[in-house]
VEXDREN-2710 file (C-alpha; in Angstrom, 1 decimal):
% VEXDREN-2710
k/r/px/py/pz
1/UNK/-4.4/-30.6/7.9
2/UNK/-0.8/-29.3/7.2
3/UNK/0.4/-26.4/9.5
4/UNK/0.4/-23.0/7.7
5/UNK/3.5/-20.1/9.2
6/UNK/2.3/-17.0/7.9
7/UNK/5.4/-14.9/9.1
8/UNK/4.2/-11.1/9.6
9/UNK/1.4/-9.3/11.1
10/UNK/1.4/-6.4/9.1
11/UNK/-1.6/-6.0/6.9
12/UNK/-0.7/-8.2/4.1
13/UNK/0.5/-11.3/6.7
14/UNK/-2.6/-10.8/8.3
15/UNK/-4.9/-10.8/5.4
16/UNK/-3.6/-13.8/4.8
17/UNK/-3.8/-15.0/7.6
18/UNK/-7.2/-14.3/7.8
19/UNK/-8.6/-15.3/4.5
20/UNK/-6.6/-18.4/5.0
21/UNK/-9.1/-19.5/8.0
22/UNK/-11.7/-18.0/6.5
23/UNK/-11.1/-20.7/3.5
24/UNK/-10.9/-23.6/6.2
25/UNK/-7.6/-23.9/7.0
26/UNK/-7.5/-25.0/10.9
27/UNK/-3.4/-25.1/11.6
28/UNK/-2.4/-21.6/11.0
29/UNK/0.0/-19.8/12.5
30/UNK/0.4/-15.6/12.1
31/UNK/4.1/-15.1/13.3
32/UNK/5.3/-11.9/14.1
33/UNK/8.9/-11.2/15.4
34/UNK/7.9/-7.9/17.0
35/UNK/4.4/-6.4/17.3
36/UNK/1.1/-6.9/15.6
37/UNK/0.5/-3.8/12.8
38/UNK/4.2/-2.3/14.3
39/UNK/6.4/-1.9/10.8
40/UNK/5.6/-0.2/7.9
41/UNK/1.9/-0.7/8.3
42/UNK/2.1/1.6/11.2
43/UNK/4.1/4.2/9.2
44/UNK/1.8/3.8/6.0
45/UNK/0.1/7.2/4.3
46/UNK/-3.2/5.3/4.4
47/UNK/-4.8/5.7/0.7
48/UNK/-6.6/3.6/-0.9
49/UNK/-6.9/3.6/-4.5
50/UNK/-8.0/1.4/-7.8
51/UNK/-5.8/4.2/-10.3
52/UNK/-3.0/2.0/-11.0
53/UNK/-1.1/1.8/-14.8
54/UNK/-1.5/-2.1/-15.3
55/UNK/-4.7/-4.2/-15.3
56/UNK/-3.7/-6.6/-12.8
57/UNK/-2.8/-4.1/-10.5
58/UNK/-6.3/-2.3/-11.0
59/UNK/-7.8/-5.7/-10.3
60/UNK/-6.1/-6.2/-7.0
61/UNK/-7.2/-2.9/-5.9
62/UNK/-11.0/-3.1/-7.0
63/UNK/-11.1/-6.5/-5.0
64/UNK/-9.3/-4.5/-1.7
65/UNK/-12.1/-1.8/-2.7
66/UNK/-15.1/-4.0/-2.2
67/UNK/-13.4/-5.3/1.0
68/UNK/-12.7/-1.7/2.7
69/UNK/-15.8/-0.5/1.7
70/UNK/-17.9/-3.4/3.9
71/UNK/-15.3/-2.2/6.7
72/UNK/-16.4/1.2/6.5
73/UNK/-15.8/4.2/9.1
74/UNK/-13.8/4.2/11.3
75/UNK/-11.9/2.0/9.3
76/UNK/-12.1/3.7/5.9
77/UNK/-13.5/6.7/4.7
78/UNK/-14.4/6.8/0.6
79/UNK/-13.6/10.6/-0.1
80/UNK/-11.4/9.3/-3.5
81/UNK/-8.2/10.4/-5.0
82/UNK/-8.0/13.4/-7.0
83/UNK/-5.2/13.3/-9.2
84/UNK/-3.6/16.5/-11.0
85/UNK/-1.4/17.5/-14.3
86/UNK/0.7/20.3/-15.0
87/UNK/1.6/19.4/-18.4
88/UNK/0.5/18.5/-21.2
89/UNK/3.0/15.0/-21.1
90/UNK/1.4/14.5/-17.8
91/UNK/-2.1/15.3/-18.8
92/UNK/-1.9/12.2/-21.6
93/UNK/-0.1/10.1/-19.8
94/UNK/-3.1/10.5/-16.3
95/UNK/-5.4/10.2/-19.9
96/UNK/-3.5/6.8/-21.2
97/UNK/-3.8/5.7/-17.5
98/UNK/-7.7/6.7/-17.0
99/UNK/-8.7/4.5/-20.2
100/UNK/-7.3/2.1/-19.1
101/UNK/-9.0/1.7/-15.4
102/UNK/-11.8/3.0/-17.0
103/UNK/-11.9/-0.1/-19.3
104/UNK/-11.8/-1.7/-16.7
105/UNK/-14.9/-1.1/-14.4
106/UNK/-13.0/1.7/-12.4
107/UNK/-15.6/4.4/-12.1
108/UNK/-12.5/7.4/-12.6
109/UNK/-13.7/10.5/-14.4
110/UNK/-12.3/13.7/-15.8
111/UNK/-13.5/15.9/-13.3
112/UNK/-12.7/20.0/-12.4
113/UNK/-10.5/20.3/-9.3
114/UNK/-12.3/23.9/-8.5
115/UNK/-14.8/21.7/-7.1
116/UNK/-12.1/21.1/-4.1
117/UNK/-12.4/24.1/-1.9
118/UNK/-9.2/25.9/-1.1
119/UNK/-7.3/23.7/-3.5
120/UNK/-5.1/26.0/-6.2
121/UNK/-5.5/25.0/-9.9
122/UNK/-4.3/28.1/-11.7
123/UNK/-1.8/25.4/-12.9
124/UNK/-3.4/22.4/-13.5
125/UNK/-4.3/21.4/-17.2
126/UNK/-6.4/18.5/-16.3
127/UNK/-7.7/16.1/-13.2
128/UNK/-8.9/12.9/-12.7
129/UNK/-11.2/11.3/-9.6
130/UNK/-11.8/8.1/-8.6
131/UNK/-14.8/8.7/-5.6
132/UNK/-14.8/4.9/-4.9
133/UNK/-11.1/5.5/-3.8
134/UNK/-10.2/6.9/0.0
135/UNK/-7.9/7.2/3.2
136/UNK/-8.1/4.1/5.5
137/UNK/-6.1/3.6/9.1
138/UNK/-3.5/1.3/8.5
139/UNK/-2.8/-0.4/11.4
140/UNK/-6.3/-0.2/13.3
141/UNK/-7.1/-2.0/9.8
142/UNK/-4.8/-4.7/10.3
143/UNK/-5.8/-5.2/14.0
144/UNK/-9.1/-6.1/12.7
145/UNK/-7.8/-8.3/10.4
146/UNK/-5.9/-9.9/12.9
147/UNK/-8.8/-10.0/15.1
148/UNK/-11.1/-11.9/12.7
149/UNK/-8.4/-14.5/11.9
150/UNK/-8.0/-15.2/16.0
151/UNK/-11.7/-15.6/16.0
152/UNK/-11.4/-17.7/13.3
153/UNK/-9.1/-20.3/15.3
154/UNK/-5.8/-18.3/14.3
155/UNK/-2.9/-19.3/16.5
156/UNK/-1.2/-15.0/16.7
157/UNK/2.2/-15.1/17.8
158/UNK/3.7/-11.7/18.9
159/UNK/7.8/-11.7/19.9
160/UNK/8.2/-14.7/18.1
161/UNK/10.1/-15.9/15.0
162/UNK/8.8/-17.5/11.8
163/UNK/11.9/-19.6/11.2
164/UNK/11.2/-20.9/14.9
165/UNK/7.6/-22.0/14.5
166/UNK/7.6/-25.7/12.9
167/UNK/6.0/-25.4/9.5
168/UNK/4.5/-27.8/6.5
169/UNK/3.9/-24.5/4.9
170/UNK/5.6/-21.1/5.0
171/UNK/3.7/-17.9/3.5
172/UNK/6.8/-14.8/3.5
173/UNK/4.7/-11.7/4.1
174/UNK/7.5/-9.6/6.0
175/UNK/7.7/-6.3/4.2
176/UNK/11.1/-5.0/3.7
177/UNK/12.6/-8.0/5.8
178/UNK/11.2/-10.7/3.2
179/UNK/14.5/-11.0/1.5
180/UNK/15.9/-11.7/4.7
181/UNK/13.5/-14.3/6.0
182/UNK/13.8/-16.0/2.3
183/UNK/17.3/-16.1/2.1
184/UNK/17.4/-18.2/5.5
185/UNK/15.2/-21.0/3.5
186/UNK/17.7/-20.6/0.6
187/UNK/15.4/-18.9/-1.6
188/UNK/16.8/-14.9/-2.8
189/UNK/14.1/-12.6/-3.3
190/UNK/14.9/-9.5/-5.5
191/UNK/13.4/-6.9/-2.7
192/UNK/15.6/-4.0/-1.2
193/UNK/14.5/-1.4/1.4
194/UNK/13.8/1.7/0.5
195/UNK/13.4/4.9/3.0
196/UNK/10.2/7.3/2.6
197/UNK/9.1/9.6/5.0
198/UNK/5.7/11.4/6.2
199/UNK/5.6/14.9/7.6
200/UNK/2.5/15.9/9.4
201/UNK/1.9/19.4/10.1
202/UNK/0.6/21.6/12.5
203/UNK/-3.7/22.1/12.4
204/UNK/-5.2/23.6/9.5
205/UNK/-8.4/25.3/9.4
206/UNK/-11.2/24.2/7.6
207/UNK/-10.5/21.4/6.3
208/UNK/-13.0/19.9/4.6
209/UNK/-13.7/16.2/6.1
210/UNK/-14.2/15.0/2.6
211/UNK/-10.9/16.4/1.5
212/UNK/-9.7/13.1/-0.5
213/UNK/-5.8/12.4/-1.6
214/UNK/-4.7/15.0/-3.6
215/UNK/-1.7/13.6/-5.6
216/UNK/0.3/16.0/-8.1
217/UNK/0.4/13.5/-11.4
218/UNK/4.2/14.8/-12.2
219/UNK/5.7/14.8/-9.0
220/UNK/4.4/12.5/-6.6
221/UNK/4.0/15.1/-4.3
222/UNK/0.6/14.5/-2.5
223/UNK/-1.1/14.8/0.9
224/UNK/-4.3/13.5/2.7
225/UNK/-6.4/15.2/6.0
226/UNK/-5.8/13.4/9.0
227/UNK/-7.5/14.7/12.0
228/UNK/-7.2/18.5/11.9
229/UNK/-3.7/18.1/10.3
230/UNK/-2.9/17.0/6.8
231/UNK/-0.4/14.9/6.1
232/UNK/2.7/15.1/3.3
233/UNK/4.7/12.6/1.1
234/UNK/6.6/12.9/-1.9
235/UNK/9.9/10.5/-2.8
236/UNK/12.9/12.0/-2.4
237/UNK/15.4/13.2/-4.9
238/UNK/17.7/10.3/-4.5
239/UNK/16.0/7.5/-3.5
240/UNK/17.6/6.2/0.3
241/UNK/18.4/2.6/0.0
242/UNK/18.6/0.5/3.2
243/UNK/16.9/-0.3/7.0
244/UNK/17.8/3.3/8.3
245/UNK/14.3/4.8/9.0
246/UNK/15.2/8.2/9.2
247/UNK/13.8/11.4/9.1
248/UNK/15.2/14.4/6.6
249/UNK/14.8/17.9/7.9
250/UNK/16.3/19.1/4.8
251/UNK/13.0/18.9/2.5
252/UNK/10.9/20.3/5.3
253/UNK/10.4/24.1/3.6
254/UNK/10.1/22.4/0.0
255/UNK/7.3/20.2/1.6
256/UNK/5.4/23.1/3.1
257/UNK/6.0/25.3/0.5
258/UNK/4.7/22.7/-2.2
259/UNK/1.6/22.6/0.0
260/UNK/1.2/26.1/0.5
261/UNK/0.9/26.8/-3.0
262/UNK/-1.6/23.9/-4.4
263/UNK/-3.2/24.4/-0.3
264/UNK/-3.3/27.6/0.1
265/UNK/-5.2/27.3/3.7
266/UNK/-2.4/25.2/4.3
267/UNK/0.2/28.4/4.6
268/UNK/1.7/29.1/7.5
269/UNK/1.4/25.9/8.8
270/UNK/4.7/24.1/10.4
271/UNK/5.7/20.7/10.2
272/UNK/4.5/18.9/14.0
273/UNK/5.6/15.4/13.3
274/UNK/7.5/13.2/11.1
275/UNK/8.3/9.7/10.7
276/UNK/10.2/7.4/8.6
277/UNK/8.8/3.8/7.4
278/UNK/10.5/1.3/4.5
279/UNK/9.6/-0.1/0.9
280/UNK/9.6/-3.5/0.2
281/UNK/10.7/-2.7/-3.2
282/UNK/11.3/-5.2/-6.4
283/UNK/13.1/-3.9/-9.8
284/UNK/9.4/-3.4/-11.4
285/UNK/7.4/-1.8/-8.6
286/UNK/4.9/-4.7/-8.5
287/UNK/4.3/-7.6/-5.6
288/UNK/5.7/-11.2/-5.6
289/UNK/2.9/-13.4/-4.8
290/UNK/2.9/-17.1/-5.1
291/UNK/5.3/-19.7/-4.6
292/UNK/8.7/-19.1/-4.6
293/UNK/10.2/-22.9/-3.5
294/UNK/8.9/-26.0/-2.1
295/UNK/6.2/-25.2/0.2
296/UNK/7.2/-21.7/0.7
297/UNK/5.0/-18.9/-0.9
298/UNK/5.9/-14.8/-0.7
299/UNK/3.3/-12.2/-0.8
300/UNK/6.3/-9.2/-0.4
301/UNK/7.4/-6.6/-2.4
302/UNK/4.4/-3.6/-2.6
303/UNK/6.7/-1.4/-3.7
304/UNK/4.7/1.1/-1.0
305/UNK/1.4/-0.5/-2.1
306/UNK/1.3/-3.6/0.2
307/UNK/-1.5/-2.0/2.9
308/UNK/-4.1/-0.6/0.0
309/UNK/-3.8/-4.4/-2.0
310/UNK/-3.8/-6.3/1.0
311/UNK/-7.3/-7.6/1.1
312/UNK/-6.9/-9.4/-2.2
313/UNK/-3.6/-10.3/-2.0
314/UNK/-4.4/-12.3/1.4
315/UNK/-7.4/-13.8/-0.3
316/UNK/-5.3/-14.1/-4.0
317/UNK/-2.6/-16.0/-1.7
318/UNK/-5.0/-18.2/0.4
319/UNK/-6.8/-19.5/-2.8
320/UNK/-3.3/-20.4/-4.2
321/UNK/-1.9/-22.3/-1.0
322/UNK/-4.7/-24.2/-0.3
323/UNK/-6.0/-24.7/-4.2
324/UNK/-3.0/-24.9/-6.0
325/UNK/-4.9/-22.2/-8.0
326/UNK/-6.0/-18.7/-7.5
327/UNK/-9.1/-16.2/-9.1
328/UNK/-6.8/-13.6/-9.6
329/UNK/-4.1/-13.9/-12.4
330/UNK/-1.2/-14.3/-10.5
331/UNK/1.0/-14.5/-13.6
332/UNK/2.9/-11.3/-13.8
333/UNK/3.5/-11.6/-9.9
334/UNK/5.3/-15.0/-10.5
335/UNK/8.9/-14.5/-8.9
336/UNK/10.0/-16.2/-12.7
337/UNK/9.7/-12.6/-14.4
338/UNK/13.1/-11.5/-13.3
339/UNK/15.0/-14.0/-15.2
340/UNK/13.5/-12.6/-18.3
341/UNK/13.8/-8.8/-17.9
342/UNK/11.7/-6.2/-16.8
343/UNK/8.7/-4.9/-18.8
344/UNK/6.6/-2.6/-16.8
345/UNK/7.2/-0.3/-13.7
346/UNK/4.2/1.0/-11.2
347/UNK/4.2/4.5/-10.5
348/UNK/5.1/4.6/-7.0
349/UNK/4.3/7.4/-4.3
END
């Protein structure tokens, strides 16, 4: 059988990786130019959701569901994503998005945030939860996943370049560095780097271990429980194009004062640690998955999405390399789309 590169071990390479042995494939090599699970997958918030505007997208998400949940603690912890609006525009369009996953099969309901201890909603004209939905670890996911393919007669490669393994096929999974690998092969992917932080503060008291992702519908701004601290994203004012993975200090009092007031156990806390990690992103905010030349595929370009959509897009992928055809429709992930114009953009935390 024809040698498979899969170049990346962060969670989408290795999901492939993975569901490509678990397919059969026995000449497969995970390539990964630095360390297993060490870029963006080790900087990723860690949610885990099915709530996404396009049907595709939910689809993707309720097949990673179903895989997380056989994972399980300590893995994954299903305490769902509680999303809020302040206005009425923002209460029709979480309404226009909840019929939609609804429709779907997406168990998301209109629900009252009171029920969230501690959480302020004075302000808030309407909610939606998804319980299925929840906070995973990132990398100790993609370790696993790793882990399995290994077991499964996966040849892992740490320190070592893709473009140096010899290949029959080539599967881009590099994050933010996709473009780069791609454009080596002659192939330009439309994927630019994009800089977003986490800030994690000082403990909090009381928080309740089944606290789940509390995301403000308007503004992106949301934060998760991690450990005894809770942790804080929200895209910046002007987006920060590029590889720089730097940390602003600047929105550090916004940040805790936005959490103060929609957490109020949350005041007086500090900020303890921050990081920064990159976006792979594309014009539309959605993946490129499938071929994108001869005998070269890309599975790139989550927008900030990759880890949570991982599980089906290493399955979605491995179906297509080996098959010629995959389960999922793959159509609106086709790199083709951006010849003809953009028609829909993910929301994107």
């Amino acid at each position: 059988m024809a040698r498979i590169v899969v170049a990346g071990a962060g969670a989408v390479g290795a999901s492939v990786a993975y569901h490509l042995a678990l397919a059969g494939a026995r000449d497969v090599v995970l390539a990964e130019r630095g360390t297993i699970a060490g870029g963006a997958t080790s900087k990723a918030m860690g949610g885990v959701r099915q709530q996404f505007s396009t049907a595709p997208e939910v689809r993707l998400a309720q097949e990673s569901i179903r895989f997380f949940e056989e994972l399980g603690p300590p893995y994954f912890e299903q305490v769902g994503y509680l999303f809020l609006a302040t206005t009425e525009a923002g209460l029709a369009a979480l309404e226009a998005r909840r019929e939609l996953q609804a429709g779907l099969g997406v168990p998301v309901e209109r629900v009252d945030p009171a029920s969230v201890p501690g959480l302020e909603t004075s302000d808030v004209l309407g909610a939606v939860m998804c319980a299925e939905d929840g906070l995973a670890d990132p990398p100790r996911v993609a370790r696993e996943l790793v882990r399995r393919a290994a077991e499964l007669g996966v040849d892992v490669r740490e320190g070592t370049a893709a473009e140096d393994v010899p290949a029959d096929t080539l599967v881009i999974a590099c994050g933010p560095y996709s473009a780069e690998l791609a454009a080596r092969f002659g192939v330009e992917l439309p994927i630019r780097p994009l800089c977003r932080q986490l800030l994690a503060t000082t403990a909090v008291d009381g928080v309740p271990e089944d606290l789940p992702m509390i995301v403000e519908a308007e503004t992106g701004f949301h934060f998760r429980r991690r450990d005894e601290s809770l942790v804080i994203a929200m895209s910046d004012a002007e987006p920060r194009w590029g590889f720089e993975e730097r940390v602003d200090e600047s929105v550090f009092v916004d940040r805790l004062d936005r959490l103060a007031h929609r957490y109020p156990p949350a005041a007086g806390s500090t900020i303890e640690r921050a990081w920064a990690g990159l976006y792979d992103m594309t014009p539309d905010a959605h993946p490129i998955l499938g071929p994108v030349d001869d005998r070269i595929y890309a599975a790139c370009g989550f927008s900030g999405h990759g880890f949570m959509q991982s599980p089906a897009a290493g399955r979605a992928l491995a179906e297509l390399a080996l098959e010629g055809a995959s389960s999922f429709d793959l159509e609106p992930y086709r790199l083709e789309r951006f010849a003809g114009g953009i028609e829909a953009e993910e929301v994107v935390l």
